[in-house]
Every structure is written in C-alpha cells, then in structure tokens.
C-alpha positions in Angstrom: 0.1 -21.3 21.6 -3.9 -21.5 21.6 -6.0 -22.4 18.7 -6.7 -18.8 18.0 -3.0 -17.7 18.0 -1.7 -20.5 15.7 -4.9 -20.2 12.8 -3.4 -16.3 13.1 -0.1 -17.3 12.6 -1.0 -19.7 9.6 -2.8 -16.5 7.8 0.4 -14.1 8.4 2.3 -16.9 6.5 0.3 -17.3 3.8 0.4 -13.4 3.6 3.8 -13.9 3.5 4.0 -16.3 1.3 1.8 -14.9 -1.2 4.0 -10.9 -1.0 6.9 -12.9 -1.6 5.9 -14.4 -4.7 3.9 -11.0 -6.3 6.8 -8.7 -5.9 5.4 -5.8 -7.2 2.5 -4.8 -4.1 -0.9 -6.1 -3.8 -3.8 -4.2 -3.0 -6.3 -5.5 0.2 -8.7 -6.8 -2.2 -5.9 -8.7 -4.4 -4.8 -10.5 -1.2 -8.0 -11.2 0.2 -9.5 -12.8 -3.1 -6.4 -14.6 -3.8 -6.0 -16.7 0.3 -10.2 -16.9 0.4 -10.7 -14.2 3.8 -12.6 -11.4 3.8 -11.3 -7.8 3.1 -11.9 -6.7 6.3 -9.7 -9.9 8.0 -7.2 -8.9 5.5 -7.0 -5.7 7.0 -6.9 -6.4 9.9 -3.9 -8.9 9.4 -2.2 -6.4 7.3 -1.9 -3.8 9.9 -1.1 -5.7 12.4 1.9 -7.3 10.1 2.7 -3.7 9.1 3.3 -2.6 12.7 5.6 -5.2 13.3 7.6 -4.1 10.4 6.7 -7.5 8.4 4.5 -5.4 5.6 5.6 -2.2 4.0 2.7 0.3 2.7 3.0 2.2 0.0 -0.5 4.2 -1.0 -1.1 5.4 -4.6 -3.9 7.5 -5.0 -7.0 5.8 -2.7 -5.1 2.1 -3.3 -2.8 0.6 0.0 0.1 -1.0 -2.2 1.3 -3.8 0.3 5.3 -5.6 -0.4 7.3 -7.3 1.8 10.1 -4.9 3.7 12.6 -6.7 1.4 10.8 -6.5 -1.9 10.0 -2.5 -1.1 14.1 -1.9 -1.8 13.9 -3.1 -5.4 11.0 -1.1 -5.9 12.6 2.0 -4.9 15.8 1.5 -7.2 13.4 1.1 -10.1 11.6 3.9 -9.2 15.1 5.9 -9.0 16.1 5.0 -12.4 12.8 6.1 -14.1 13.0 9.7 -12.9 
C-alpha cells in the first residue's frame, strides 16, 4: 500500500471510529470539525465510504445525516415507534 493509500485508509477509520461513537448521524461539517480536515475532504471520504456501503445517508431537509450501516437499523425502529 503507498503512502497515499494508507493516510486514506487512516481517515476512513477515524470516520469510522468517530460514526460509531455518535450514533445518532453527523452532518459533513460535524465530522469535518470534530477529525481536523476540511469539509470538502470530508466529502469526498464520505462518498466514497458511502459507495462502498461503509456510510449510510440519510438527508433531512438541505442536511446529509451520515451513520454507520449498523447504527441506521436502530434509527429506523425508533423512528417506527414514534409514528
């Protein structure tokens, strides 16, 4: 793995990392400011981790709600239960 490929790899883990503790979706912004990139870097992560079915989206309104694929089933249950 090249330089380039591994410092990607770190940033999808802390991605990771940081959608497994905050359960309950972060925006771009709220991931960006909380592992020190850029909002644009973020998104770019982001939708490459969402293609590979490692991020679920979920958009509210004009905000990109981002979980991890096993956090997004909780969410759904709740959801179910308030309606």
């Amino acid at each position: 793995m090249n330089k380039k490929a591994a410092k990607a790899e770190k940033m999808k883990q802390k991605i990771i990392s940081l959608l497994s503790k905050k359960t309950y979706g972060l925006s771009i912004d709220e991931i960006s400011n909380s592992i020190g990139i850029s909002r644009i870097t973020a998104s770019k992560y982001l939708a490459v981790m969402e293609a590979q079915g490692k991020v679920f989206v979920r958009e509210i309104g004009n905000t990109k709600l981002h979980y991890l694929p096993k956090n997004i089933r909780g969410l759904m249950r709740h959801e179910k239960k308030q309606i």
